[in-house]
C-alpha positions as CSV (number, residue, x, y, z in Angstrom):
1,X,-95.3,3.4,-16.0
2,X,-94.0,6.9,-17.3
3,X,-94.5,10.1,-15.4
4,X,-96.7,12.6,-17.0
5,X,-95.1,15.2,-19.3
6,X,-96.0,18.3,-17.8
7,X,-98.1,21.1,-19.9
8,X,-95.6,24.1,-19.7
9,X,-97.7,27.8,-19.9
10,X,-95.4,30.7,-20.9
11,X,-96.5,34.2,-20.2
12,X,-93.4,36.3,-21.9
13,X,-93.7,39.9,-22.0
14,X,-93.9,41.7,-25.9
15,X,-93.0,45.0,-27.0
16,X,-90.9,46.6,-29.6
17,X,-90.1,50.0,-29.0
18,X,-88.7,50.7,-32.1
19,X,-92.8,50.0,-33.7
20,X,-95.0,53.5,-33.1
21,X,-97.7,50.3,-33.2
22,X,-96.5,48.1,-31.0
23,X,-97.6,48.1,-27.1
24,X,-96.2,46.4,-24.2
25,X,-98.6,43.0,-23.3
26,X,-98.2,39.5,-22.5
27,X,-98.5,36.4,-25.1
28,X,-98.8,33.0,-23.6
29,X,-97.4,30.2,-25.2
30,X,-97.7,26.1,-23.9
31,X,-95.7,23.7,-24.4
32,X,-94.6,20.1,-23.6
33,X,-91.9,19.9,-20.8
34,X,-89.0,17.4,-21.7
35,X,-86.1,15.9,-19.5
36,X,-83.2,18.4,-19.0
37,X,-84.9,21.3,-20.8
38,X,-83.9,24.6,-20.4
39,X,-85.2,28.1,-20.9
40,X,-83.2,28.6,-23.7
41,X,-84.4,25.1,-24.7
42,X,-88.3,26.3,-24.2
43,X,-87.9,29.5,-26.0
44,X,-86.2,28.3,-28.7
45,X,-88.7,26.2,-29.6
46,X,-91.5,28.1,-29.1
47,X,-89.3,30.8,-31.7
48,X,-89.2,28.0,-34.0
49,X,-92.8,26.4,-33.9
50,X,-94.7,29.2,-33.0
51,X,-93.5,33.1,-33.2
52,X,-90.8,33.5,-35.3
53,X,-90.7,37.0,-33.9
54,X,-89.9,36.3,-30.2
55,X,-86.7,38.0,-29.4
56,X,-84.2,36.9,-26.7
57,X,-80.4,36.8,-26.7
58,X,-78.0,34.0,-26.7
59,X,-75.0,32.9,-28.0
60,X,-72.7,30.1,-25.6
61,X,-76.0,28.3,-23.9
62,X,-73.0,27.5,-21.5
63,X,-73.4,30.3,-18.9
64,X,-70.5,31.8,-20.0
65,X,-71.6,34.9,-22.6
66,X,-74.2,36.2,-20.0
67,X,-76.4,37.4,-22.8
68,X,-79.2,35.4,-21.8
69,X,-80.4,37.0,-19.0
70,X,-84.3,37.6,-18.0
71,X,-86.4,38.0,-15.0
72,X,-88.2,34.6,-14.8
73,X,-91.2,34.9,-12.7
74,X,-89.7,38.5,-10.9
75,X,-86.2,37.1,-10.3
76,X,-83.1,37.4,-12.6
77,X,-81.5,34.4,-14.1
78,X,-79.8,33.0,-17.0
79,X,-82.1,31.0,-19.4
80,X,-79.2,28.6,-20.5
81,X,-78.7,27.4,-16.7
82,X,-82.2,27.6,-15.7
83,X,-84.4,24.3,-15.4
84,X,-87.7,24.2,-16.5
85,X,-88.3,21.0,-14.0
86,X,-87.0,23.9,-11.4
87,X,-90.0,26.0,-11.7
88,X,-94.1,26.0,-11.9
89,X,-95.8,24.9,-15.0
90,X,-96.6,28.9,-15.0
91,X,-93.6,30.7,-15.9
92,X,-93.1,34.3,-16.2
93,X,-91.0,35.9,-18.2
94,X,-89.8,40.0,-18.4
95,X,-86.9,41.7,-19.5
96,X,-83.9,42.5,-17.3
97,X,-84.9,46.1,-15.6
98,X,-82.1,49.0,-15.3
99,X,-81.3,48.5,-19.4
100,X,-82.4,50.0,-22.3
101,X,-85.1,47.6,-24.1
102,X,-84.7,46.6,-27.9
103,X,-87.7,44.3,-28.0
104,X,-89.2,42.0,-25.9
105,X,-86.7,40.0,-23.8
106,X,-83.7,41.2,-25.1
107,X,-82.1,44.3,-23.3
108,X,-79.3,46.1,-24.2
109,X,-76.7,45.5,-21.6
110,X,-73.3,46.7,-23.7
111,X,-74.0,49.5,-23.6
112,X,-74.3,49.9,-20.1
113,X,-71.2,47.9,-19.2
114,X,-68.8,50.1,-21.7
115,X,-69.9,53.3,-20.0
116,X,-69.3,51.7,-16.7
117,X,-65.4,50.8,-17.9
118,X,-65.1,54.4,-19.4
119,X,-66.2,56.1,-16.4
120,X,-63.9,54.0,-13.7
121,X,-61.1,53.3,-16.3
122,X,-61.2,49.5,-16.1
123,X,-58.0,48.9,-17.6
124,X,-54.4,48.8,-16.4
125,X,-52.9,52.0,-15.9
126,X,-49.2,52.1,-16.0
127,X,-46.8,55.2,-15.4
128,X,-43.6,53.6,-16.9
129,X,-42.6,53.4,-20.8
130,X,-43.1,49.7,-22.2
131,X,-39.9,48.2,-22.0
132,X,-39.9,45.5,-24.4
133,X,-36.9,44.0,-22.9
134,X,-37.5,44.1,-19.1
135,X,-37.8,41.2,-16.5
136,X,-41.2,39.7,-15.5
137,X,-42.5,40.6,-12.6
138,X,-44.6,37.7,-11.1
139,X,-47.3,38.3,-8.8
140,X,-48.1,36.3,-5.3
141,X,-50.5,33.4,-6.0
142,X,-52.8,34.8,-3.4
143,X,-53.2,38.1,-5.5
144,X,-53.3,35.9,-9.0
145,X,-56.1,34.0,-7.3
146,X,-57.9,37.4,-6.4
147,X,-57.9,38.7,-9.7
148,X,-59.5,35.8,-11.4
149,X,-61.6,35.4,-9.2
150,X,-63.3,39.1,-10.2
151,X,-62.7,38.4,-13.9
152,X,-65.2,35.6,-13.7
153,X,-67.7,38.1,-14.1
154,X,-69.8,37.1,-17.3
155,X,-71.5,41.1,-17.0
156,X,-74.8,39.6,-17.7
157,X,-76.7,42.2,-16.1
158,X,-78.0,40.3,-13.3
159,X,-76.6,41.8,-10.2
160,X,-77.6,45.2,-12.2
161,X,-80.9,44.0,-12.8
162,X,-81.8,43.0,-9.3
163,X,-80.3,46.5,-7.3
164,X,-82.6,48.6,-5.9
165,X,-80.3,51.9,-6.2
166,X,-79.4,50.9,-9.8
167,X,-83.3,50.7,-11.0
168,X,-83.4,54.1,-9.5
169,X,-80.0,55.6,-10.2
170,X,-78.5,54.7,-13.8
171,X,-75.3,56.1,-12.4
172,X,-74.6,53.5,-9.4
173,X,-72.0,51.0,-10.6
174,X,-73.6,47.8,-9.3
175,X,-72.5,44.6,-8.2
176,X,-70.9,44.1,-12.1
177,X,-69.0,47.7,-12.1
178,X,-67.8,47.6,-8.3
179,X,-66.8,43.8,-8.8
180,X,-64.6,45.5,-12.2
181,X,-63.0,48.6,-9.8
182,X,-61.7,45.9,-7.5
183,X,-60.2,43.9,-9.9
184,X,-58.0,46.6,-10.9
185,X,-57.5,48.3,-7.3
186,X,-56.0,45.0,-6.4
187,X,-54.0,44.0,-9.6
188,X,-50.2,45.4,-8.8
189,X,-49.6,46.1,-12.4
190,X,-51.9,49.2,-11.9
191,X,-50.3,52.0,-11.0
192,X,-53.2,54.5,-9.8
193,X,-52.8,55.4,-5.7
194,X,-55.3,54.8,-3.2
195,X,-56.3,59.0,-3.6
196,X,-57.2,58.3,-7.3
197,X,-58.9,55.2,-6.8
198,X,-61.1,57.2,-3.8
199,X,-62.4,59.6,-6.5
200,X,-63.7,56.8,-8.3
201,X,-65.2,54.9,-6.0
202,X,-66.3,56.4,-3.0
203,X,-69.2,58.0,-3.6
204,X,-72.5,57.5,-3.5
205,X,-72.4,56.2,-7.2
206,X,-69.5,53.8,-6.0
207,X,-69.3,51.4,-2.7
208,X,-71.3,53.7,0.0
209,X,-74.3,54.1,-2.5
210,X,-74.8,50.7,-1.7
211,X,-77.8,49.9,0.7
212,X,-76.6,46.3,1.7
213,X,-79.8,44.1,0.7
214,X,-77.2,41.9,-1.4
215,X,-79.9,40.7,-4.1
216,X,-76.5,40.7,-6.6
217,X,-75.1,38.3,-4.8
218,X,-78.0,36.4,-4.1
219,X,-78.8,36.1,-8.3
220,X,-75.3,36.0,-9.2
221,X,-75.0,33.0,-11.5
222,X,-71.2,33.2,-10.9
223,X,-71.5,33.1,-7.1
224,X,-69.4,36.0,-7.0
225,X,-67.7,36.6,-3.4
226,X,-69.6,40.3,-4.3
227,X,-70.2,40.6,0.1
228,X,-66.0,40.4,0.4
229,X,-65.4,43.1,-2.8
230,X,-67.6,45.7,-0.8
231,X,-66.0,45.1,2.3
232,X,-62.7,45.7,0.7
233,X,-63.4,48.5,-1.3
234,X,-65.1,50.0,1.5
235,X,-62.0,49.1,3.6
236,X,-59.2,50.6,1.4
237,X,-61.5,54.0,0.7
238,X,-61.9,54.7,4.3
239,X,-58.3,54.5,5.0
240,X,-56.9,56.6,2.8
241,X,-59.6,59.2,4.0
242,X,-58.3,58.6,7.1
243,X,-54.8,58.6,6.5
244,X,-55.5,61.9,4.2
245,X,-57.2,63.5,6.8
């Protein structure tokens, strides 16, 4: 005896802002669960069988682009990794908040990240002319380790999504820009001192706008150590104010 294929209702939100006609609403589509699907799976084929004009992003379906992201029923996630047999037969789907809309589930998260790297400089600043035939410098493991583990970020827009003070404050660098400043502040090819790195973090744009509820790390489909960045960004700002002072 088979288990019952459950009846999957889909209530996605619709609007294209780029239509004078169009309003925001919610259509509901219903499908047929099957084994292993996945959101991308779901929407997909309701795309393909019935709205051709759905829009969401995706590209990998491998959780490793991060375009995919969506508030499913209220909480950030990435279609491509999430179950269908993980939630209710009633599923809710929005775009990710905190980014600017270009039609129904698809946001516009490049935009936001390349500002965020413009504005900290995420890159590798160096002092010294290249010298093409100098020695390599290697790097302890610990601090290799360190590094990747920050560049694991996928900048999917999650951790933005889900922060109170980035909803509110476009200019608050999130769980995704924070988790970039660290990355660099640690990597010893970067020659910036801890005075130029407190000008761009510590502020209430940077680490201490932070309010500590955590929901980045909590929807983070990474598992980013995001708790331990904060804590050490908070802990080199504070003592080179100290030592400044």
């Amino acid at each position: 005896m088979t288990d019952e294929v459950r009846r999957l209702k889909f209530e996605i939100f619709r609007f294209n802002p780029e239509d004078p006609e169009s309003e925001p609403h919610i259509d509901t589509f219903e499908i047929d669960e099957r084994p292993y699907m996945t959101l991308y799976m779901a929407l997909s084929e309701i795309r393909e069988t019935q709205d051709a004009g759905l829009q969401f992003d995706f590209a990998c379906r491998s959780a490793i682009c991060g375009s995919c992201g969506m508030l499913v029923n209220g909480r950030p996630a990435l279609g491509c990794r999430t179950l269908t047999a993980d939630l209710p037969e009633i599923v809710r789907l929005h775009p990710l908040p905190a980014f600017k809309l270009i039609g129904d589930l698809s946001v516009d998260t490049g935009t936001w990240f390349r500002e965020m790297a413009e504005r900290t400089e995420a890159w590798i600043h160096e002092q010294q002319p290249f010298d093409p035939a100098a020695t390599e410098e290697r790097m302890s493991d610990d601090i290799a380790a360190a590094i990747y583990e920050g560049d694991r970020c996928i900048e999917c827009g999650c951790c933005v999504a889900s922060c109170g003070v980035a909803n509110v404050s476009p200019e608050f660098l999130a769980g995704a820009g924070l988790n970039r400043v660290a990355r660099f502040m640690m990597d010893p090819r970067d020659s910036r001192s801890d005075e130029e790195w407190y000008d761009v973090v510590a502020s209430s744009e940077g680490v201490f706008g932070c309010v500590g509820m955590m929901a980045c790390a909590d929807v983070c489909p990474k598992e980013l150590p995001l708790l331990e960045v904060y804590a050490y960004l908070r802990r080199r700002t504070l003592g080179t104010k100290f030592v400044s002072d």
